[in-house]
C-alpha positions as CSV (number, residue, x, y, z in Angstrom):
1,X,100.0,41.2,208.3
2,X,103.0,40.9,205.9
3,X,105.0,39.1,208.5
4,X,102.2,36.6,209.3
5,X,102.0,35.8,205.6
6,X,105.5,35.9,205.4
7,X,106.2,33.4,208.1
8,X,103.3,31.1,206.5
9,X,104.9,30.9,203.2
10,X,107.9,30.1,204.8
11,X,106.2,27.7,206.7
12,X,104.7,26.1,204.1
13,X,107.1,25.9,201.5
14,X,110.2,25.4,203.4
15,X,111.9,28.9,202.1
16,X,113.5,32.0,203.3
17,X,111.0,34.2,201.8
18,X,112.7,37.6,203.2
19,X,110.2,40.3,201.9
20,X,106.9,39.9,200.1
21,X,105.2,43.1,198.3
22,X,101.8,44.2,199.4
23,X,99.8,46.3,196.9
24,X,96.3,47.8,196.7
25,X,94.1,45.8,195.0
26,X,92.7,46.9,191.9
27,X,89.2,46.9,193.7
28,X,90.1,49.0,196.9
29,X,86.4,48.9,198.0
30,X,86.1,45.1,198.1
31,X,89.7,44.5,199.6
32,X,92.5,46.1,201.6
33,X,95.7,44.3,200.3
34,X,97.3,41.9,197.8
35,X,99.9,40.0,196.3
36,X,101.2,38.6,193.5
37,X,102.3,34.9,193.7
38,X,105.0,35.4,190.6
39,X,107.7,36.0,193.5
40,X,106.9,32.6,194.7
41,X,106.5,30.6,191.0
42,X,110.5,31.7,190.6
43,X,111.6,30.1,194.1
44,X,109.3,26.8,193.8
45,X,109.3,26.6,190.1
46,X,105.6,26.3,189.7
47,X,102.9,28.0,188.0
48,X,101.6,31.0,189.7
49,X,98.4,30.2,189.6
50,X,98.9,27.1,191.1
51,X,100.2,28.4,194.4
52,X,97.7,31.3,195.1
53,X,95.1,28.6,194.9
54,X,97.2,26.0,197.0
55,X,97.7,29.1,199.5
56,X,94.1,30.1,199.8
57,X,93.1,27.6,202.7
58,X,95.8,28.6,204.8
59,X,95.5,32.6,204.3
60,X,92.2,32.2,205.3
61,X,93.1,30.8,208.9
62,X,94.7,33.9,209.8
63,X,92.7,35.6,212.3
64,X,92.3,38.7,211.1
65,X,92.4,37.5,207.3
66,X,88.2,37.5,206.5
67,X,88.0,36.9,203.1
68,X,90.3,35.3,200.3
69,X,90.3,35.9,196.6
70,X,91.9,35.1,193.6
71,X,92.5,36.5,190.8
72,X,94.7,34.4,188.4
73,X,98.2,34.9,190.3
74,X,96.9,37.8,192.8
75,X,95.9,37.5,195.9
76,X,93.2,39.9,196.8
77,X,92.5,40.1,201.1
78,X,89.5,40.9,202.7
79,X,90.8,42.5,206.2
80,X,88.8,42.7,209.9
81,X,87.8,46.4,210.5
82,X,89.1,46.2,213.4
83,X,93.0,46.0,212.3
84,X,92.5,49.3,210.8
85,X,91.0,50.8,213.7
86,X,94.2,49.7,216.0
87,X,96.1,50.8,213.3
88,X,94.4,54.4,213.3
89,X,94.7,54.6,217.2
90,X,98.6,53.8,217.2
91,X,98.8,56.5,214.4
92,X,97.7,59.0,216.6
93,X,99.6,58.3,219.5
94,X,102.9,58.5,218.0
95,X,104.8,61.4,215.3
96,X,103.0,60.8,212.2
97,X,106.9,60.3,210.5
98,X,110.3,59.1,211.2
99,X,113.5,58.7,209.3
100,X,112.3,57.1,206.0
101,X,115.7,56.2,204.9
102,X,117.2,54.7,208.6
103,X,121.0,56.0,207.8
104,X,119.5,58.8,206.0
105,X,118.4,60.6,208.9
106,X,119.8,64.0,208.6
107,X,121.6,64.1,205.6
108,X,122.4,66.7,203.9
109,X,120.1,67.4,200.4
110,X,120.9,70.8,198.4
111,X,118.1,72.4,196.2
112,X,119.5,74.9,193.0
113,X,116.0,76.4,191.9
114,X,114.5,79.8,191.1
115,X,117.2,81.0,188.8
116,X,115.9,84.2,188.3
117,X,117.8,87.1,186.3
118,X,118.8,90.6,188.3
119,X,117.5,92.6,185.7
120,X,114.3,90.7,184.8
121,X,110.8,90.7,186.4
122,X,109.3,87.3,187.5
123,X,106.4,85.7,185.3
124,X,103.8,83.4,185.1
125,X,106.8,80.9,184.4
126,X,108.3,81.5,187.8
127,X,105.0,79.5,188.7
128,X,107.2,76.7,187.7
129,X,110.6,76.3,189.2
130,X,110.6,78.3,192.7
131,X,106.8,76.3,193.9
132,X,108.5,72.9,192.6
133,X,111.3,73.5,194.1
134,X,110.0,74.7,197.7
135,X,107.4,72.2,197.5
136,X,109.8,69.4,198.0
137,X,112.4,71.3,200.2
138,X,108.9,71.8,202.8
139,X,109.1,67.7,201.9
140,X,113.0,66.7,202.5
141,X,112.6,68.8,205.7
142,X,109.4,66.8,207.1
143,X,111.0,63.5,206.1
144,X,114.2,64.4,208.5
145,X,117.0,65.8,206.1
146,X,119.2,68.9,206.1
147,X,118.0,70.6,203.1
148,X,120.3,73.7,201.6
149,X,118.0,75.7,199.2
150,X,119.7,78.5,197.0
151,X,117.9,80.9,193.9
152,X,121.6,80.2,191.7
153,X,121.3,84.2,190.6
154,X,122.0,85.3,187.1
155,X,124.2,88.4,187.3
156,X,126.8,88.2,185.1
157,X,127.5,88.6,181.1
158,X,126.6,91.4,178.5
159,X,123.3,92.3,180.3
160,X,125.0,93.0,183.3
161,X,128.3,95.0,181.7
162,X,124.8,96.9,179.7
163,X,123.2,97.7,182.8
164,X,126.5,99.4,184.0
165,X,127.3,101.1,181.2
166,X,123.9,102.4,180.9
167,X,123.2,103.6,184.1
168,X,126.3,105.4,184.7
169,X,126.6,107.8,181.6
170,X,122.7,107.5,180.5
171,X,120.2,107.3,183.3
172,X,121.8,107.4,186.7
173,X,118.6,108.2,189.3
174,X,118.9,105.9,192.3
175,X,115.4,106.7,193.3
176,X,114.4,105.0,190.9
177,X,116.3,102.3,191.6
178,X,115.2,102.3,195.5
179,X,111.3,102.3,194.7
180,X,110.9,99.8,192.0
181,X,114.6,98.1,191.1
182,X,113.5,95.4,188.1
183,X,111.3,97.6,186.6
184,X,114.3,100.7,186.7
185,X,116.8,98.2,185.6
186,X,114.2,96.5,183.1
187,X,113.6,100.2,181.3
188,X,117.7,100.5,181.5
189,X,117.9,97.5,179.7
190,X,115.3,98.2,176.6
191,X,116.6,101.8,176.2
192,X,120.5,100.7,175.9
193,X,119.8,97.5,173.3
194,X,117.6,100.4,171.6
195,X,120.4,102.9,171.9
196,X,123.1,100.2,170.6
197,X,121.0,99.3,167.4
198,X,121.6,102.9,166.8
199,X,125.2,103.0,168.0
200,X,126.9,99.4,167.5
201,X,129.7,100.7,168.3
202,X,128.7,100.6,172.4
203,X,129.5,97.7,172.4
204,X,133.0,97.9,172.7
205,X,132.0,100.1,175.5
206,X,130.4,97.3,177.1
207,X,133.7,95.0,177.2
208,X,135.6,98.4,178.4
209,X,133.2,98.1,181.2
210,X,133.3,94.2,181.9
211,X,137.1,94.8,182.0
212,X,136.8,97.3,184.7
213,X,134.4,95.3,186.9
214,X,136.9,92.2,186.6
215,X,139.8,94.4,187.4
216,X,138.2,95.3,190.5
217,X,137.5,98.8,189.9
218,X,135.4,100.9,193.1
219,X,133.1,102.3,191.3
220,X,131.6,99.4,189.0
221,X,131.8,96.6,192.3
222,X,129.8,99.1,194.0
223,X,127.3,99.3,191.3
224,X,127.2,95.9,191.4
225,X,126.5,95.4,194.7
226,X,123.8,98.1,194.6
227,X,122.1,96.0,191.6
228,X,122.1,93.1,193.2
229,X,121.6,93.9,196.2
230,X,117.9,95.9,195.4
231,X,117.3,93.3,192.9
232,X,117.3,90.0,195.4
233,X,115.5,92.6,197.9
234,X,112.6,92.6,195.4
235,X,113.0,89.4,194.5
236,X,112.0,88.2,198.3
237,X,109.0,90.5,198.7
238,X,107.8,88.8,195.7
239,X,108.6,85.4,196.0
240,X,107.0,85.7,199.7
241,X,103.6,85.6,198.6
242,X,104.3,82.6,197.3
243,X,106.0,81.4,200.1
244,X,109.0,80.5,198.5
245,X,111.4,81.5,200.4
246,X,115.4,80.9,199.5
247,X,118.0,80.2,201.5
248,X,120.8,81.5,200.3
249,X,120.8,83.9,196.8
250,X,124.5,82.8,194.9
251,X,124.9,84.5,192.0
252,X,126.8,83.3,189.1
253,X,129.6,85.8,189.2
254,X,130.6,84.4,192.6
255,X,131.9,81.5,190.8
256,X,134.1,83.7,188.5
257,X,136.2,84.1,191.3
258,X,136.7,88.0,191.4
259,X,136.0,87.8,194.5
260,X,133.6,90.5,194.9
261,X,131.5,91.3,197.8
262,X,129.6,88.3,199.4
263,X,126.1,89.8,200.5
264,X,125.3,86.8,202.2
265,X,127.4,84.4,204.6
266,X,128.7,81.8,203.2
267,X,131.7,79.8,202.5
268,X,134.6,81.1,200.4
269,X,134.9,80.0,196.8
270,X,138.4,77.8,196.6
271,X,138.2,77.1,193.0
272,X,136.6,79.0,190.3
273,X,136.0,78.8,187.2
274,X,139.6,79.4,186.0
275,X,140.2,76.4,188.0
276,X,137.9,73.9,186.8
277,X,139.1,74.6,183.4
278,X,142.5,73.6,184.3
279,X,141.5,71.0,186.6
280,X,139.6,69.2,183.3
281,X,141.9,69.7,180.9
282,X,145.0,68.2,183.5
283,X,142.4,65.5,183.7
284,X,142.1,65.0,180.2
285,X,138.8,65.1,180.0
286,X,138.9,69.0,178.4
287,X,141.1,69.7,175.3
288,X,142.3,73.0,175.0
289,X,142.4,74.1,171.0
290,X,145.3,76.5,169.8
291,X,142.9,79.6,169.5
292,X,142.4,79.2,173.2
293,X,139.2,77.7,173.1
294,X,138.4,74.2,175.7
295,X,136.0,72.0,174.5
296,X,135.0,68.4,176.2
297,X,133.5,65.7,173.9
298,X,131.9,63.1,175.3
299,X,132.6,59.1,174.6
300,X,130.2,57.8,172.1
301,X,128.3,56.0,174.3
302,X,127.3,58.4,176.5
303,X,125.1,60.0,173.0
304,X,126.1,63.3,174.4
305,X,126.8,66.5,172.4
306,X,130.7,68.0,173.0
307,X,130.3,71.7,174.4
308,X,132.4,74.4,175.1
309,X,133.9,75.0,178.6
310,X,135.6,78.2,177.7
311,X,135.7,80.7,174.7
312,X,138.7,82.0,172.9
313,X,138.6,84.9,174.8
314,X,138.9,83.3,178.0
315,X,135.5,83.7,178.7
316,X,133.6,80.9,180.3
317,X,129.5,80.4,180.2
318,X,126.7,78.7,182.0
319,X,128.5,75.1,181.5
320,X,132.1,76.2,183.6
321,X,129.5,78.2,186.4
322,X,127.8,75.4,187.0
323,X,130.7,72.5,187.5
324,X,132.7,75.2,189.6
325,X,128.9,75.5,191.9
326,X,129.2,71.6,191.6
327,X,132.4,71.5,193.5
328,X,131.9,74.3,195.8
329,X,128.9,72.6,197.3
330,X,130.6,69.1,197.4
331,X,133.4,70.3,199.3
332,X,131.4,72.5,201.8
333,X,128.1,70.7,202.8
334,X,129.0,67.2,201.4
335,X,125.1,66.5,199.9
336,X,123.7,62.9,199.3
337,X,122.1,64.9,196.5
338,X,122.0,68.2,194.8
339,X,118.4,68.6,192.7
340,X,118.3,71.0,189.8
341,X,114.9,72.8,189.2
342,X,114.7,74.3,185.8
343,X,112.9,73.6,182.5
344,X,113.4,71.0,180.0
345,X,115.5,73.3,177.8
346,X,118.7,72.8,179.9
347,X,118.0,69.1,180.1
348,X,121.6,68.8,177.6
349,X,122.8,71.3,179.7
350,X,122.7,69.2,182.8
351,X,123.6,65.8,180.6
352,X,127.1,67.8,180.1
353,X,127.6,68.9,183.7
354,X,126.4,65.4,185.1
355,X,128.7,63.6,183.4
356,X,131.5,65.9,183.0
357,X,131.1,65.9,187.3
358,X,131.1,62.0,187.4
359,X,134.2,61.7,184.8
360,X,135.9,64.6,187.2
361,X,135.0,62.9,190.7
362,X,133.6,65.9,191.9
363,X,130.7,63.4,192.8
364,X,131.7,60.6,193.9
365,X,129.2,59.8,196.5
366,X,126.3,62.7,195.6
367,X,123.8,62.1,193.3
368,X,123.0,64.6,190.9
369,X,119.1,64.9,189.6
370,X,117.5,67.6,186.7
371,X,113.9,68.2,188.4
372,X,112.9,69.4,184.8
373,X,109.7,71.2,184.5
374,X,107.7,71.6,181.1
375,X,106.2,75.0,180.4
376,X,103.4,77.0,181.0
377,X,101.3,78.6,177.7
378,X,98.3,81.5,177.4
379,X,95.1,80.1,176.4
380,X,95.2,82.3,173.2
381,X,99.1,83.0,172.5
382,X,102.6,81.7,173.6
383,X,104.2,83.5,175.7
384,X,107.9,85.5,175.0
385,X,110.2,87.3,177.6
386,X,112.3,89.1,173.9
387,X,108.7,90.4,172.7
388,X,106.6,91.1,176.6
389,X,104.0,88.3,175.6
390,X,104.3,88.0,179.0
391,X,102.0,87.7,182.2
392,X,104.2,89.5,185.1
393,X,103.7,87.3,188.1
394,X,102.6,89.9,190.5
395,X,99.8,90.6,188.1
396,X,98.9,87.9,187.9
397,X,99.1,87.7,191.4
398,X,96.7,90.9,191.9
399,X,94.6,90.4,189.2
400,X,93.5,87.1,191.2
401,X,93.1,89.1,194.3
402,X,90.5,91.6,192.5
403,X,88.4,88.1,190.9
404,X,88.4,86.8,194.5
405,X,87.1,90.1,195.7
406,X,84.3,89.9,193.1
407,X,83.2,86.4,193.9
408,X,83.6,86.5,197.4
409,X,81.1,89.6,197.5
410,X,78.7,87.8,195.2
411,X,78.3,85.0,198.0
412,X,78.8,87.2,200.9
413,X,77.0,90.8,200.8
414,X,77.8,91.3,205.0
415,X,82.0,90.2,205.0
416,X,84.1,93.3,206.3
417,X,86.9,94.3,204.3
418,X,89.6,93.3,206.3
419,X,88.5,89.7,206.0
420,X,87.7,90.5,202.6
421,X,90.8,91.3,201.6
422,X,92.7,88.4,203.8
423,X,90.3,85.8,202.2
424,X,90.7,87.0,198.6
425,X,94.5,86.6,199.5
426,X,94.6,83.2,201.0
427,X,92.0,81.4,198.7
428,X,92.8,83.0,194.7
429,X,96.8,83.2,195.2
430,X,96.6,79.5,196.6
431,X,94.7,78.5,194.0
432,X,96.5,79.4,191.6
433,X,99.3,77.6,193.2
434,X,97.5,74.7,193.9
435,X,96.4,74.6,190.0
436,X,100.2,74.5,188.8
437,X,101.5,72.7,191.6
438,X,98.4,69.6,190.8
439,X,99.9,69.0,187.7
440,X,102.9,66.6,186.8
441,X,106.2,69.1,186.1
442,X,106.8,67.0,182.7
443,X,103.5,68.5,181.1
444,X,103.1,70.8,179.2
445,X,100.0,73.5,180.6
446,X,97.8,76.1,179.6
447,X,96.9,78.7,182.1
448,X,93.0,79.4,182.1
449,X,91.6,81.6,184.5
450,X,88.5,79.1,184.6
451,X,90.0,76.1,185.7
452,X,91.4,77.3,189.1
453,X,88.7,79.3,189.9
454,X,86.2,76.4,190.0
455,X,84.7,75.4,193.1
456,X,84.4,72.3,192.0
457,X,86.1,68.7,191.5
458,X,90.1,69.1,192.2
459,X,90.7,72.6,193.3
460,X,92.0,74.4,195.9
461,X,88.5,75.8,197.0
462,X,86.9,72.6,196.9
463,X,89.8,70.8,199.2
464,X,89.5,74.8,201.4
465,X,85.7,74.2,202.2
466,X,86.5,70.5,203.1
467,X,89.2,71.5,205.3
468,X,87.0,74.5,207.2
469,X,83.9,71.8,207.6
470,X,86.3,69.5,209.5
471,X,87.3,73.0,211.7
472,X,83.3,73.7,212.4
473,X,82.9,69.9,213.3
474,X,85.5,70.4,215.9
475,X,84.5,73.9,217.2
476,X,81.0,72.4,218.6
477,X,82.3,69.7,219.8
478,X,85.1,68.6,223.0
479,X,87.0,65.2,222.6
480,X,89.9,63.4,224.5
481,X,92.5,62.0,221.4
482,X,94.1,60.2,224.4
483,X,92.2,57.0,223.5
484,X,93.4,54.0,225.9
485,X,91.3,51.1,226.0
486,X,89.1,51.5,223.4
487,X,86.2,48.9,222.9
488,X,84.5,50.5,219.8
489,X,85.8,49.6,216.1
490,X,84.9,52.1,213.5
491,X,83.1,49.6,210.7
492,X,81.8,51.7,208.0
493,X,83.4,51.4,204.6
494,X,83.4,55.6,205.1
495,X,85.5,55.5,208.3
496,X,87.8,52.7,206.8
497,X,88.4,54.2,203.5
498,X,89.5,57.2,205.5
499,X,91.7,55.5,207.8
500,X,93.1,53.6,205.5
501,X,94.3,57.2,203.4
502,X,95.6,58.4,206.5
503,X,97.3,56.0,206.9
504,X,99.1,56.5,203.7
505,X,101.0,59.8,204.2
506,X,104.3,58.9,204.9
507,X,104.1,57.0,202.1
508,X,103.3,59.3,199.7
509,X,106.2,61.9,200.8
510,X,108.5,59.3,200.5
511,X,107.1,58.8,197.3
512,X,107.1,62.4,196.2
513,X,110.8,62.3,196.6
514,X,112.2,59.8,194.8
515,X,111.7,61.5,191.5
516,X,111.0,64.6,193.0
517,X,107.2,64.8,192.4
518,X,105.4,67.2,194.3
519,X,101.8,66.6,192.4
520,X,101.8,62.6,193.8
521,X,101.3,64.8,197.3
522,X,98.5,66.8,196.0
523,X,96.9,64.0,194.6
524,X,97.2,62.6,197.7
525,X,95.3,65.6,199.3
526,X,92.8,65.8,196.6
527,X,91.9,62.0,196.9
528,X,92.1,62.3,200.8
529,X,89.2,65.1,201.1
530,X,86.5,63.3,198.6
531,X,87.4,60.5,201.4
532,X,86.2,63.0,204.1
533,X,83.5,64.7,202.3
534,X,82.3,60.8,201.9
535,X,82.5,60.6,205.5
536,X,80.6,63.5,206.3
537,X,77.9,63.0,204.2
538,X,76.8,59.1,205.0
539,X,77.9,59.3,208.7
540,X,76.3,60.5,211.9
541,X,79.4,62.6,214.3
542,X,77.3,65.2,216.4
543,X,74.7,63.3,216.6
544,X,76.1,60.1,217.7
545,X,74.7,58.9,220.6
546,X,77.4,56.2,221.6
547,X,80.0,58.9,223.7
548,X,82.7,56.2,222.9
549,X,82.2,56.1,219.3
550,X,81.6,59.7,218.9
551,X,84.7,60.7,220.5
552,X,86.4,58.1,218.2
553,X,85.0,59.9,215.2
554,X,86.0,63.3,216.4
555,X,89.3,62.2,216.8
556,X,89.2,61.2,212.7
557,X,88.0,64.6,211.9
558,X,90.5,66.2,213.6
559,X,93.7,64.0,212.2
560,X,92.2,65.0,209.0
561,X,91.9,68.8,209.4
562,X,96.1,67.8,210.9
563,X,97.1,65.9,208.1
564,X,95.2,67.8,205.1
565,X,96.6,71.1,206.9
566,X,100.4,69.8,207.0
567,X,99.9,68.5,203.2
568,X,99.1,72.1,202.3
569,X,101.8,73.3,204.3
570,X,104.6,71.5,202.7
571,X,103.2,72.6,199.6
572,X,103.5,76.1,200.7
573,X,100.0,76.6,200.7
574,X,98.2,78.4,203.9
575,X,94.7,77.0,205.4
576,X,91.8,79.4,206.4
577,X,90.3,78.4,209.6
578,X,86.4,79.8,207.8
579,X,85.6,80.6,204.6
């Protein structure tokens, strides 16, 4: 249809009108596409108006064009039924997605997200960063590219030298460690801050132990690697149930280049932290001051704060990790991108390390994007990880097993428990991650207990039962998707509307990715069942007497149940086959 108009206008007007943008129309119910004729009144020099009523006559000659409208410069078209029903049966017959990006096929995207802390449990803010961030890896993946997803671990500084300290000369009891490894390390943490309120002068004990660790002493690399290695251990078995799943776990003390243990195989660190110091200030974009400090400030135009790269005791911070994991990922996968999800605290942060990259051409050809994510707040207080106002996430995770239970057994006296128990799992977790994941990763949200657990309007049980009506619709009934020579058209506004949504996934996970927005997909899912439920409420399927048009309605049930299933998939989401 956009090449038929295209070649009319060209036609018509004696131009080389190369591209012309078709949009919904404000009314989708009364018409399938428009334009606007504002592209055209800069080519011809004529008022807009003008030329959508000048084109009107001639739209309307094109076959499959029924109906014309205007509205001022917009052109609002009425299409045959039967465009969207050849449409629908070539969607079928083919992968529902190809490369979006032609040369962009397989390259190379790397996700840093998670960012969670050896010694810390995970919270209801971890609903944040790990789902965003898996969300759209699930998405880069379907849409063709290489995607490199690492949890950037935070392992290193004071808490860490604490943690050593303490549990060698305090509270040694591997165990302890073994059975529950944040919460061991958690308790080791509280009881040596206590202990050095009481005893400031521990803290020159601390840097005694720092030292040894950075010297390469047995005893505290060993430690560490037993730390670390329990801590990402638990960190998986949690993160699983909400299938997040990293693929690689970097810690920040890699990039120090001590050149410690690697736990996990990948490639050697060429230049550290030391290095990028140097490698700035020979660059002249750091300045090193005589009390051994290196700042970078930042031309005025760029409105950015100066920070520090590295402290006067040679000591380097967040700022130096993060351009030394800049490099390190440049040089060895060579991304078109490298996406940063973390909240909107570091968003200066990121300023600094974007720009400091671009000055240092560590990026010449990757483009660097913050994915920042606003917070989440209790209904009745803010949360705090220094004073444990805190919901720990598996929890909150059980707690929404044990409401599930309750409700499920209200509606269902005669369930066993195994289902019981798989059901509660699948439908309260997943709502809960449905309920973050619906909402737009720059707003701010309050967690309420309520609002996910609704069965109705957008939540995850409400799209569930949707999805497990499609499944019963297909269970009584056989069908052939291998639809040849079709001579039914499927005419009611139900069928089209439906068709026409299907139609629009690959869209909307191209969409999703170019500012990383993983809530335009379950919009997309949300909008997409009403569609169905629509469907399945005003027309006849089982009952259809026509075999041809039956089967041709079975075979839109069932790319629904496909496509609403591999929506949720890419979310992270799993789909119950009955409810």
């Amino acid at each position: 249809m956009k090449q038929k108009i295209i070649d009319l206008i060209n036609k018509k007007y004696s131009i080389n009108l190369e591209d012309l943008k078709l949009t919904n129309p404000p009314k989708k119910q009364m018409w399938d596409l428009a334009f606007n004729c504002g592209i055209l009144a800069r080519e011809l020099r004529k008022n807009p108006v003008l030329i959508a009523e000048d084109l009107k006559s001639d739209l309307e000659k094109i076959e499959e064009i029924l109906e014309v409208n205007l509205d001022w410069a917009f052109v609002n078209l009425k299409i045959d039924n039967s465009i969207f029903t050849k449409q629908f049966l070539d969607f079928i017959k083919k992968p529902h997605l190809t490369s979006p990006q032609g040369e962009g096929f397989w390259k190379t995207i790397i996700v840093d997200y998670i960012s969670a802390n050896i010694w810390k449990p995970l919270h209801i803010g971890h609903m944040c960063t790990p789902n965003l961030g898996q969300a759209m890896i699930n998405i880069y993946r379907k849409l063709g590219y290489n995607v490199i997803w690492d949890n950037h671990l935070w392992d290193w500084g004071i808490i860490f030298w604490k943690l050593i300290f303490a549990y060698k000369y305090f509270w040694e009891n591997i165990e302890e460690l073994e059975k529950n490894p944040i919460e061991y390390l958690l308790k080791l943490y509280v009881d040596i801050t206590t202990e050095t309120e009481k005893n400031p002068e521990l803290d020159e004990e601390f840097r005694k132990t720092f030292k040894k660790l950075a010297s390469g002493d047995n005893e505290s690399i060993e430690l560490w690697k037993l730390f670390t290695s329990y801590s990402v251990k638990d960190l998986k078995k949690q993160l699983k149930r909400l299938n997040v799943k990293p693929d690689y776990n970097i810690w920040e003390s890699f990039f120090e280049g001590l050149y410690l243990p690697k736990l996990e195989d990948i490639p050697d660190l060429e230049c550290d932290m030391k290095c990028i110091v140097a490698e700035l200030i020979e660059k002249g974009i750091a300045t090193k001051n005589e009390d051994n400090s290196v700042w970078v400030v930042f031309d005025d135009k760029t409105k950015i704060s100066s920070c520090i790269l590295q402290k006067r005791d040679w000591t380097h911070g967040y700022l130096a990790s993060d351009l030394a994991a800049v490099k390190y990922r440049t040089k060895n996968w060579f991304p078109e991108k490298i996406i940063y999800f973390t909240d909107n605290r570091q968003n200066l942060h990121f300023k600094q390390v974007f720009e400091i990259s671009k000055n240092a051409w560590f990026v010449s050809e990757t483009e660097l994007f913050h994915a920042d994510n606003w917070f989440i707040s209790l209904k009745d207080w803010a949360m705090s990880t220094r004073k444990w106002r805190i919901i720990k996430l598996d929890k909150l995770l059980d707690e929404a097993e044990d409401r599930a239970k309750k409700i499920i057994l209200e509606k269902r006296d005669d369930i066993e428990w195994k289902e019981l128990e798989e059901l509660s799992r699948i439908i309260w977790i997943w709502a809960i991650k449905y309920w973050y994941l619906k909402k737009n990763r720059t707003s701010n949200i309050v967690f309420d207990w309520d609002e996910f657990m609704s069965f109705e309007g957008n939540s995850w049980p409400y799209i569930q039962y949707a999805y497990v009506r499609s499944r019963r619709i297909l269970e009584k009934a056989s069908f052939d998707s291998n639809i040849k020579n079709n001579i039914e058209i499927l005419d009611n506004s139900e069928e089209i509307e439906l068709i026409k949504k299907l139609l629009e996934y690959k869209n909307i996970l191209i969409e999703s990715t170019k500012n990383n927005f993983p809530h335009i997909l379950t919009g997309y899912s949300y909008e997409l069942t009403k569609l169905f439920n629509s469907f399945y409420n005003n027309i006849e399927v089982l009952k259809e007497k026509n075999e041809v048009l039956k089967n041709l309605r079975l075979v839109l049930v069932s790319e629904f149940s496909k496509i609403l299933k591999e929506s949720f998939e890419l979310l992270g989401i799993e789909m119950p086959e009955k409810m």
